[in-house]
Phi, psi and omega in degrees: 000114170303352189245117162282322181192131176216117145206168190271150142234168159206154210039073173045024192231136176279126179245328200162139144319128189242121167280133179324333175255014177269144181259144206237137173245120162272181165289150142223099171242029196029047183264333187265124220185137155268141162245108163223182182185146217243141167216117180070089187216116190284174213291322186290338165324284203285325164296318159321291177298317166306312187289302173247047184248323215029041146308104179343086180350255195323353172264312224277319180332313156317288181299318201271323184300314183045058188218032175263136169259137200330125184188152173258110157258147160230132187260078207048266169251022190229142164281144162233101162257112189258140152217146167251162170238185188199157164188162177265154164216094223080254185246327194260139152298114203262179208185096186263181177215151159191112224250142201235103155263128171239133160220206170302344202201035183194076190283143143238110144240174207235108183243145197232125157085344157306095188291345204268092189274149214258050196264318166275012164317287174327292215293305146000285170307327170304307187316342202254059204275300183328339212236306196296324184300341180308327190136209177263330164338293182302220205011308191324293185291325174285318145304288192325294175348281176318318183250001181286290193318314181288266239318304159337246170339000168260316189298309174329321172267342171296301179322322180281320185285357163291335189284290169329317142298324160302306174327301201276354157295321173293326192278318189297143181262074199262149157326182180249028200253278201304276207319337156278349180281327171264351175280310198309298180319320213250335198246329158331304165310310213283334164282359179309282197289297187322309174285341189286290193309298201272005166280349194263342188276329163302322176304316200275338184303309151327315181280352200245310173305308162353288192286307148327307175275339140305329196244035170240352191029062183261328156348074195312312246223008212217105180257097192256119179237011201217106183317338157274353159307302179252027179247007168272326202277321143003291189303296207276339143325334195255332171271331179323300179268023176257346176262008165271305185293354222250315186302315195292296178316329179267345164295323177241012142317289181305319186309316173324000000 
């Protein structure tokens, strides 16, 4: 099933399950909000959601390619947001999407290729109503937050396995047969690594103006009125970029 989870809250409370083809009229004084999300969602999925959502042709066009690299659109009073995600798997960077619509009285996200699913995020947030009652705003930052937060770890596993290997070339007591067969091995990674680190710096370079133009609150269509709010996206601007710097540094460690 593509819909993981849809419901209304309001004043910061889960009020009832909501179907994707329903159309929900809240208040607005935005106290009131559908959240749902989505995984993998065929094309009639996403129309559906577009009729009573009056989500933008060219955002929902987007959301269904799930080939964008990090970037903020804006549609009159409603946001479009692409993000990626990442984790390794072997030598390779694996690479999700998850395309975010905001309005007033509405969160859709759309995730293509994610394992890290928002469910105990949701649940989290619930526990927080005080917080949660401000809109979509909160949720908003909060997913982002949740997936800028998987990068740290992933650099963290490539640095051990480069390590790990240094180690063990270092430590071993090998022939000189063995010991070229671990450089050979060792210079392979690195061209490995090298290129996987700058497809992720492309990646991280987007996400960090992203995360920058939330927590400077230049989003014309984004009303953030609440000091925890903009001390998340803050946050995640600050992991974005020590996980850029951290990729450059370790990009040129392998050049070495």
């Amino acid at each position: 099933m593509p819909v993981v989870a849809a419901y209304v809250y309001r004043n910061g409370q889960r009020v009832r399950s909501v179907s994707i083809d329903e159309k929900v009229d809240c208040s607005e004084d935005r106290s009131e909000f559908a959240w749902i999300g989505i995984a993998d969602p065929t094309e009639a999925e996403m129309f559906s959601l577009q009729r009573c959502y009056d989500l933008h042709p060219l955002a929902v066009e987007d959301a269904i390619l799930a080939d964008q690299l990090p970037k903020i659109d804006v549609y009159d009073d409603q946001l479009f947001v692409v993000a990626r995600t990442a984790r390794l798997v072997g030598e390779t960077i694996e690479y999700g999407e998850t395309a975010i619509f905001v309005g007033h009285s509405h969160i859709i996200t759309v995730r293509h290729g994610s394992e890290r699913a928002h469910t105990a995020l949701r649940e989290q947030l619930e526990k927080a109503p005080k917080l949660l009652m401000h809109g979509t705003d909160y949720p908003l930052h909060a997913v982002l937050d949740y997936i800028v937060d998987g990068y740290a770890p992933l650099v963290d596993d490539i640095e051990e396995e480069v390590l790990e290997m240094e180690i063990q070339a270092a430590d071993s007591f090998l022939d000189r047969e063995q010991i070229n067969h671990i450089f050979t091995l060792l210079r392979e990674l690195s061209f490995t690594l090298r290129r996987e680190l700058s497809r992720l710096q492309r990646i991280l370079g987007p996400m960090y103006e992203v995360a920058l133009k939330l927590a400077g609150r230049t989003c014309p269509a984004s009303n953030l009125t609440s000091a925890p709010i903009s001390a998340t996206s803050r946050t995640m601007s600050g992991v974005s970029s020590r996980a850029s710097r951290r990729c450059a540094t370790r990009l040129t460690r392998c050049s070495s």
